[in-house]
N, C-alpha and C positions, 0 to 999 in steps of 0.2 A: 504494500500500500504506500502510496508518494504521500507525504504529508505535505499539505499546503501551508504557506508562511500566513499566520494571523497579520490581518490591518492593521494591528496593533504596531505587529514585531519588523513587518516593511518599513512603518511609520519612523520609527526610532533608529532602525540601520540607517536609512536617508538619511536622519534628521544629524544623525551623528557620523557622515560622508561630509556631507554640509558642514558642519563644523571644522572638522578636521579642516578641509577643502580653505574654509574661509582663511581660517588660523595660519598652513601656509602661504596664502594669498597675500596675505598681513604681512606675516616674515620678510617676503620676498619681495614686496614693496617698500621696504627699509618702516616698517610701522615703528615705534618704540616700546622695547621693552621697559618694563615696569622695572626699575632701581631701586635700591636698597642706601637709606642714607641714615649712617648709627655712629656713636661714639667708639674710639679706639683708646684701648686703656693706654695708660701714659702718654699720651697725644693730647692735647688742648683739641675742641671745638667738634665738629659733626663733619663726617665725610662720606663720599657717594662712592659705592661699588658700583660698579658699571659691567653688567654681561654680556656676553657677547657682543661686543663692540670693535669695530677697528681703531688702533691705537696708536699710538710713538712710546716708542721706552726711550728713553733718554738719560736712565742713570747709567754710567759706564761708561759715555758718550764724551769726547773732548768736543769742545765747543772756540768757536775764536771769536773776539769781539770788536765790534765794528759798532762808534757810537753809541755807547754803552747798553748794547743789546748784542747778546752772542746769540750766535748760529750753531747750533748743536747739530749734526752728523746722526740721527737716532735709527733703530730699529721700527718698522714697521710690521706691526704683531698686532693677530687679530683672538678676540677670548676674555675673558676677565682681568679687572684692573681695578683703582683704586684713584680715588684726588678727593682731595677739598672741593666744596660743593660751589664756590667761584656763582652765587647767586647773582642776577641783575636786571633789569636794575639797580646801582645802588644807590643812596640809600632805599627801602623799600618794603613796605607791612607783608607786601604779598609780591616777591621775584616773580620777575614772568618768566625767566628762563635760568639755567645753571649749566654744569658742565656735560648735564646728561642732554641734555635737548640742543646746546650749542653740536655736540659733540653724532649725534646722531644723523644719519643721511651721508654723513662725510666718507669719504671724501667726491662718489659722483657726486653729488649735489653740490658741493659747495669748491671742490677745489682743495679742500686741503685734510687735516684730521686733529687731533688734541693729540696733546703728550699728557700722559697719566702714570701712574706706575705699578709693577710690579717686580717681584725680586728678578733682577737679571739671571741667568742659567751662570755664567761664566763667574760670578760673586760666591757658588752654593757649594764649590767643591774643593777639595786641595788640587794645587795645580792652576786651579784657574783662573784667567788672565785680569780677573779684578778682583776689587778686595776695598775696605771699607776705612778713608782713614780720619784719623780724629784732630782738628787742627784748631789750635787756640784762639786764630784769627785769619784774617785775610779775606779772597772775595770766592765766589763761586758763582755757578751759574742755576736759577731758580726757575724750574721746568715745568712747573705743575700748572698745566693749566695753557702751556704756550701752544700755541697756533703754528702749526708745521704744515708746508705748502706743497701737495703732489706735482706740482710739477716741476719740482726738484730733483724727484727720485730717476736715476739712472744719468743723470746730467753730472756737466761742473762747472766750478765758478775760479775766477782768481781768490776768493775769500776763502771757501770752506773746500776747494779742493774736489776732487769726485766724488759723485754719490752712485753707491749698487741701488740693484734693483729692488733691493729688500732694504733700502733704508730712506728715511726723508731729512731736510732740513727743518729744525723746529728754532723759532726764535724764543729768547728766554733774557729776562734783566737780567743783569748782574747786582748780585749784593755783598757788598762787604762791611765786615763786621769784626770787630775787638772781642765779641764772644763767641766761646767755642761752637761747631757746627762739624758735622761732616760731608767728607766728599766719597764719593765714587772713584777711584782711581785707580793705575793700574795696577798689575801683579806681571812677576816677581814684586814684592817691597823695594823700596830707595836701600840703599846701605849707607846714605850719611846723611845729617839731617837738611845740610841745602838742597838736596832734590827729593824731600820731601815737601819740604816747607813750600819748594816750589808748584806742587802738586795742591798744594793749599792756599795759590796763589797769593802767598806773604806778601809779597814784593809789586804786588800790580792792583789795578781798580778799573772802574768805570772809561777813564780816560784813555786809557793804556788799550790804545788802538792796533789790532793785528794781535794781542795778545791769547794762549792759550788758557780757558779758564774749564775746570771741570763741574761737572755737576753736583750739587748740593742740599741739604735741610739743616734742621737743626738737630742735637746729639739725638741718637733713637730712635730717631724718622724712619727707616730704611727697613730695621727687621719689625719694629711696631707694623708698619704698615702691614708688611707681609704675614703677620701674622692675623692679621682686621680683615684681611682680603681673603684668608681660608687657605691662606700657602706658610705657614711657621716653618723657618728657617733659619741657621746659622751663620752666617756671613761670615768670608775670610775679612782679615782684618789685619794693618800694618800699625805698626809699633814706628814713634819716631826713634829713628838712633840718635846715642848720645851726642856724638860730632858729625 
């Protein structure tokens, strides 16, 4: 005996093709996912996760500056991230927008993408080519939240040099600062302490045109985050030498 599918049970398989159906439809017309915006212990203020999103990593990235805005060289990385929620209007009872809504449709629609972060791969293991270091002063380069431009990616410039095809240029202030922060820097460690210090741009600022500046936060930023974004990690980490 064939059993015939109740009106019911037709009803509900459609109904739920239909959905399915729509819900892709969404996806793939860049709709916006719904964000998650929470506090990060030992972090000051409220920050947005961001899924599934196309990104710039930009810690790890040496950056050169030109009228005191560097050009960071970053990663173009698509998946889960992390930043301050960069509301705006500012001032403003109720933002119309923040870094999820600036940051979404990008880069066809608009031309470029946000830099946010995540723990870089190359920071997570012994050996690898970055590592985390602690500088009592100096300037760096503050990436959260900068605007990096697609059609950057695979080009070059007299400034920032060539860019592959899996990277973009991201613009970022420069901040310097008398209190400690960290940078992104490379690995190996320095073995003396003026090419660390260097690495912690001591010596240089805003004005210091053509100069190499790395990226940057304040002490804790880097594994706190990673650990608020659902990725806890260890980060290699350089020691200043004594001379």
């Amino acid at each position: 005996m064939t059993r015939v599918p109740s009106a019911g049970g037709l009803g509900q398989k459609w109904a739920s093709r239909a959905a399915i159906a729509g819900l892709s439809a969404a996806l793939l017309s860049g709709a916006a996912v719904a964000q998650t915006v929470k506090s990060c212990p030992g972090l000051p203020g409220k920050y947005m996760v961001l899924e599934r999103q196309n990104y710039a990593l930009c810690a790890g990235a040496k950056s050169v500056n030109f009228d005191g805005i560097t050009y960071a060289t970053c990663a173009k990385l698509s998946g889960n991230s992390i930043s301050e929620q960069h509301n705006y209007p500012f001032p403003s009872v109720n933002p119309q927008g923040n870094i999820n809504t600036l940051n979404e449709g990008a880069p066809q629609a608009g031309g470029y993408v946000v830099s946010t972060y995540s723990p870089p791969a190359q920071a997570t293991f012994a050996g690898g080519s970055l590592a985390v270091y602690t500088c009592d002063g100096g300037s760096y380069a503050q990436c959260d939240g900068g605007l990096c431009f697609s059609s950057t990616t695979g080009k070059s410039s007299p400034l920032w040099g060539a860019v592959a095809n899996n990277e973009i240029v991201c613009s970022c202030p420069v901040s310097t600062s008398t209190v400690p922060f960290e940078v992104m820097g490379p690995a190996p460690c320095p073995r003396t302490a003026a090419a660390y210090d260097a690495v912690c741009g001591a010596n240089v600022s805003a004005v210091n045109a053509g100069a190499t500046i790395y990226i940057g936060a304040p002490p804790s930023y880097f594994e706190n985050l990673a650990a608020c974004i659902g990725q806890p990690v260890k980060l290699n980490r350089c020691a200043r030498p004594p001379v």
